[in-house]
C-alpha positions in Angstrom: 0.9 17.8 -36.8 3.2 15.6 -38.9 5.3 13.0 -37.1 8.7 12.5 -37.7 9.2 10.2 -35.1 8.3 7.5 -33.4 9.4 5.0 -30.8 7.7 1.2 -30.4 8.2 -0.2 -26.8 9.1 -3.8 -28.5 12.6 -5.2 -29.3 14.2 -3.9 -32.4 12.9 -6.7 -35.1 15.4 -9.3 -36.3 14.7 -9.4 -39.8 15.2 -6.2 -41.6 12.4 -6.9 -44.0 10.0 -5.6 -41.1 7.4 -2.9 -42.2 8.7 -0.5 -39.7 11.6 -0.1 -41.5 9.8 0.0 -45.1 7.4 2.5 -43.3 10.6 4.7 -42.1 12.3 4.6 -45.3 9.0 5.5 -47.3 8.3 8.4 -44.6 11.8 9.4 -44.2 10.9 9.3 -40.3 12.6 8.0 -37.2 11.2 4.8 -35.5 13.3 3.9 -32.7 12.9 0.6 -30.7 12.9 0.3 -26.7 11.4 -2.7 -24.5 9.2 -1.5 -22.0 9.0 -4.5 -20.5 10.7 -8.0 -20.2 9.9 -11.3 -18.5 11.9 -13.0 -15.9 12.2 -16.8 -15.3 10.3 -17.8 -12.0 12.5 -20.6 -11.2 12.2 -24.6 -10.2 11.6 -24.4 -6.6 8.8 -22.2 -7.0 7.3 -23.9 -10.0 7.3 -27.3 -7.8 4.6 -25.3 -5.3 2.3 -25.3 -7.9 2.2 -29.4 -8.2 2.0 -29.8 -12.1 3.8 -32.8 -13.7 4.7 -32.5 -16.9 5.2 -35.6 -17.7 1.8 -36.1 -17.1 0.9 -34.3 -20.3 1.4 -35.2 -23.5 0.8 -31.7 -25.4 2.3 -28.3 -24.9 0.9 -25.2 -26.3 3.3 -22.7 -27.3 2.5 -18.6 -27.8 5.8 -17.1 -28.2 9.3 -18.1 -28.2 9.7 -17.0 -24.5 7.1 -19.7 -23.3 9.4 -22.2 -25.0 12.3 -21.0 -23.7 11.3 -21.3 -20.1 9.5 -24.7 -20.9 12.8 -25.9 -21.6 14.9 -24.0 -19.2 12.0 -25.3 -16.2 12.9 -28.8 -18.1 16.5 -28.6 -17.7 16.1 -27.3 -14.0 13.8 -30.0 -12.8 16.2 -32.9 -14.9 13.1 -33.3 -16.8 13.3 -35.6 -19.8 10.7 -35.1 -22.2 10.0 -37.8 -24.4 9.9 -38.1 -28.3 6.4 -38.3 -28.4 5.5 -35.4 -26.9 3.2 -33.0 -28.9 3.8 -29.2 -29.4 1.0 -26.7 -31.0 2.6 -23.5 -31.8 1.2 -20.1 -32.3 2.7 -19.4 -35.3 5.2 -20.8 -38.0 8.6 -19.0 -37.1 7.5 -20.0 -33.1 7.3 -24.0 -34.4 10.4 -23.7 -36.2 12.0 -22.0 -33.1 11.4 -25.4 -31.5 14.5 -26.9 -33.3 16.4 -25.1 -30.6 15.2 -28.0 -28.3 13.7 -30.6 -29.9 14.2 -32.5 -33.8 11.4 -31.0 -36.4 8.9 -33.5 -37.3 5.5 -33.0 -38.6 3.7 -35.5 -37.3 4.6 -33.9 -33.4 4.7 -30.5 -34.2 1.6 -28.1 -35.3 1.3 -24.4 -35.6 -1.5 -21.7 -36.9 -0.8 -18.7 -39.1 -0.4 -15.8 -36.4 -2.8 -15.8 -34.0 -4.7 -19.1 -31.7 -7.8 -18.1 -33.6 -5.9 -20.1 -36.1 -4.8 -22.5 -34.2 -7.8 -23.4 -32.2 -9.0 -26.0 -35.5 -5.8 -27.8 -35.0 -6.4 -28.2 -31.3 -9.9 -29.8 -31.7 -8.8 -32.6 -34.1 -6.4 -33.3 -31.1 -8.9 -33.0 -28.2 -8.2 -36.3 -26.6 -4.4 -34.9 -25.5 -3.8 -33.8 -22.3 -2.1 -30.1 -22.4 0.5 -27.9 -20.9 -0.1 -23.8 -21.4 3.4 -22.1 -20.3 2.2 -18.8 -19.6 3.7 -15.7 -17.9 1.6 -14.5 -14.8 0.2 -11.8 -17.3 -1.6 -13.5 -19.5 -4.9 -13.2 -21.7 -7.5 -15.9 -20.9 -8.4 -16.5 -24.5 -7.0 -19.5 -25.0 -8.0 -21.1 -21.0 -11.4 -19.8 -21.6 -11.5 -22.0 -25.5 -9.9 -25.4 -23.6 -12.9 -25.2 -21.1 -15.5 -24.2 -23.7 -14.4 -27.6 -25.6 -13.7 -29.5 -22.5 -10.3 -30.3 -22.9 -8.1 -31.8 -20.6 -5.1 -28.7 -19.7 -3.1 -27.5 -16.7 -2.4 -23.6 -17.0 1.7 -23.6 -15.8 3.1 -20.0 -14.8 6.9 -20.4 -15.5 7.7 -16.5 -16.1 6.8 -12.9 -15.2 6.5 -9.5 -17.1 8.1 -7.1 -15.3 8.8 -3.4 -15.9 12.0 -2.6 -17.4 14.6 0.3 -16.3 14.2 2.8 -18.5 16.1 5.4 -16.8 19.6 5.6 -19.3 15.9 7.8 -21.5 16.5 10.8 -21.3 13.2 12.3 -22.7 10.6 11.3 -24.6 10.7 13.3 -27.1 9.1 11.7 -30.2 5.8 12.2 -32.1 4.4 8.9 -31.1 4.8 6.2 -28.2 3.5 2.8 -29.6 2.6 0.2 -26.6 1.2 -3.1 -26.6 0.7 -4.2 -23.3 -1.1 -2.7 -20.3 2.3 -3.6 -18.6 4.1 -1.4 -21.1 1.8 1.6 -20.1 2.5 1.3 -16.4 6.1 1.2 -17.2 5.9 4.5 -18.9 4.2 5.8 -15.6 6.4 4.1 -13.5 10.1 5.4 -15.4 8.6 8.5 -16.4 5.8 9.4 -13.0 6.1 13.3 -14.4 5.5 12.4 -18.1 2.7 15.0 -19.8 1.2 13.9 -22.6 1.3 16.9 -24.9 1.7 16.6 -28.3 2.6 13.2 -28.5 0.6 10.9 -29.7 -0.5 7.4 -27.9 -1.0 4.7 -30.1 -2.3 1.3 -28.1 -2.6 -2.4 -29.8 -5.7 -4.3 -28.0 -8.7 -3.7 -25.9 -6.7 -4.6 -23.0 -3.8 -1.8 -23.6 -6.3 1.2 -24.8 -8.1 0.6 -21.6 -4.9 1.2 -19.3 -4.1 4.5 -21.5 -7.4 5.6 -20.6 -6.9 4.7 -17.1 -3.7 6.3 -17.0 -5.9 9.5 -18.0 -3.6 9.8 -21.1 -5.7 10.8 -24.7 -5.3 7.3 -27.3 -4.7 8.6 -30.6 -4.0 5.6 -32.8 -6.0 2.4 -32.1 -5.4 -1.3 -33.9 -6.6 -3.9 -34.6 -9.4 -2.8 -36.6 -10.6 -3.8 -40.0 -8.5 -1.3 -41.5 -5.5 -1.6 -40.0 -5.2 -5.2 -38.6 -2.1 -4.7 -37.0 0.3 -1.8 -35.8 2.2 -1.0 -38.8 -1.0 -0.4 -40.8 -2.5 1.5 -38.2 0.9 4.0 -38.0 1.5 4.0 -41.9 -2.0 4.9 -42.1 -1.6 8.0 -39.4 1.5 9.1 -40.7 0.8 9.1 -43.8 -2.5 11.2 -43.2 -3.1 12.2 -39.5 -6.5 15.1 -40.1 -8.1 11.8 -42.1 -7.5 9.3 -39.3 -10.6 7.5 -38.1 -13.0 9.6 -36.8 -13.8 6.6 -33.8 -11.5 4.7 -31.9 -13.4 1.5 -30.9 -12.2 -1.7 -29.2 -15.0 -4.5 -27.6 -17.6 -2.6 -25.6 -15.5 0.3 -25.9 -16.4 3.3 -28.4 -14.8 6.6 -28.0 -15.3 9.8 -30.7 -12.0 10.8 -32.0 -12.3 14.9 -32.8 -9.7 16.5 -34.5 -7.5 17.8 -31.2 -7.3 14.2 -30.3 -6.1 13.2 -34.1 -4.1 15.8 -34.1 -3.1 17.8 -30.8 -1.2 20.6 -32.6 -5.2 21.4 -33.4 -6.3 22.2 -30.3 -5.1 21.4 -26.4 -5.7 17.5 -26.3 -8.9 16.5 -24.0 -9.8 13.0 -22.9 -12.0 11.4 -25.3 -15.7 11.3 -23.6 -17.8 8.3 -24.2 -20.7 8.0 -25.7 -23.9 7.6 -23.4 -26.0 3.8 -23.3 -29.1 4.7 -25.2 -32.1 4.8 -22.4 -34.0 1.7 -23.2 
C-alpha cells in the first residue's frame, strides 16, 4: 500500500533543511508533526529531597537542550551561582552551542560529540578526574550511568524533569499511513489518547530497542524499524519504506530481538496484519 501520509510524534523541526521535508517534497506526501509527549520541570523543593549539591561538582553532562534548560532553571530556583570554571560535555554540537543561552562560549569549558555519547564517551575519559552532574528526566536510558561506573568515574545522576503524556484530544483521527514514535512513552500516549485505536492499515514505525518493544507490548504489528545499518536513523528508514514498501527488509531486528517481517506486515493492504512471531532459541 503506498503511503501518502505520515505523522512523527516529535516537534515540527526548526530548520527547514530537515530531511522530512526533502523526503515530503521528493514523495509529494504529507508528514505532519505532533508531540506525543513533553517533559515538565520537577521543581526546587523537590529537587532539595534528593540531597545533591551542585556546587559540589565541577562537570555537567548535557543530552538535549531540555536537560540544560532545567539545569539552569533548578539554578535560578535554588539562587545557585555556578561558577566560570565549571565544565559542560554536550551531546552534540547544536546542544553546546545552545549553552550560550546561559553561559559565555569557550572552548577550553565546553566539549561536545557528533550526535550521539558513543561519541562523546572519548571526551569524558581524558576528563576522568572531574566530578559530574547528569540532568536527566525520570525516563531515562542507563547508557551513559552504566559507562561512568564501568570507568569509575566520580557522578551524581540528578532527576530535574519528567516525561509526561501529552493531551492529544483536539486529534481527531488518526488517519495517516504511518505513526512514527520514538519513545516507549510516546507509545503509551497513543494508548492512552486514543484507548480504542485499531491498528489497520497503518503502519508503526518505532526508533530503538526500547520503543519496538512497547509496540509489541501494546500488541500493535512494527512495520518500520531504525537504527539499523541501513537506515541509521528515522528518515532513512521512512524514505526507504516509502519509496519501496514490498522491498522493505524482510527482518526487523533490534538487540536480542529478531522478528520475520512477511509481506502482510510490510504491507497490510496484502493481507489482514498478524503479530510478528518470533523465532524459536535453537535447542542446544
Amino acid at each position: 500500500m503506498k503511503v501518502k501520509s505520515i505523522l512523527v510524534s516529535q516537534p515540527r523541526p526548526e530548520t527547514e533543511k530537515s530531511p522530512y521535508f526533502d523526503m515530503a517534497q521528493k514523495y509529494k506526501i504529507k508528514i505532519d508533526f505532533r508531540p506525543f509527549i513533553h517533559v515538565e520541570g520537577i521543581d526546587a523543593k523537590d529537587f532539595r529531597k534528593h540531597r545533591i549539591s551542585i556546587l559540589n561538582h565541577t562537570a555537567i553532562i548535557f543530552t538535549s537542550r531540555s536537560a540544560a534548560d532545567h539545569f539552569f532553571r533548578i539554578c535560578g530556583e535554588m539562587r545557585v551561582n555556578v561558577p566560570e570554571s565549571m565544565k559542560y560535555f554536550c551531546i552534540s554540537e547544536s546542544t553546546a552551542y545552545y549553552l550560550q543561552k546561559y553561559v559565555q562560549y569557550r572552548k577550553r569549558k565546553i566539549f561536545h560529540g557528533k550526535q550521539t555519547f558513543l561519541d562523546l564517551t572519548e571526551i569524558i575519559k581524558k576528563h576522568r578526574n572531574e566530578y559530574y552532574m547528569l540532568p536527566c528526566s525520570d525516563i531515562h536510558k542507563d547508557e551513559i550511568s552504566d559507562f561512568l561506573d564501568q570507568q569509575k568515574i566520580r557522578y551524581s545522576k540528578a532527576v530535574m524533569f519528567k516525561t509526561v503524556t501529552s493531551n492529544l484530544k483536539d486529534i481527531k483521527d488518526l488517519n495517516y499511513d504511518v505513526l512514527a514514535f520514538f519513545s516507549p512513552t510516546g507509545v503509551k500516549s497513543l494508548l492512552k489518547n486514543f484507548p480504542k485505536f485499531k491498528q489497520g492499515h497503518t503502519r508503526i514505525a518505532a526508533f530503538g530497542p526500547a520503543t519496538a518493544k512497547a509496540v509489541e507490548d501494546a500488541k500493535l504489528v512494527l512495520n518500520i524499524y531504525a537504527p539499523t545499518p541501513e537506515a541509521p536513523s528515522m528518515t532513512m528508514a521512512l524514505d526507504q519504506y516509502v519509496r519501496a514498501p514490498e522491498k522493505a527488509p524482510s527482518v526487523v531486528a533490534w538487540p536480542n530481538q529478531s522478528f520475520p517481517l512477511k509481506a502482510e506486515h510490510r504491507d497490510p493492504a496484502s493481507k489482514k496484519a498478524v503479530k510478528p512471531a518470533r523465532k524459536k532459541a535453537a535447542k542446544k
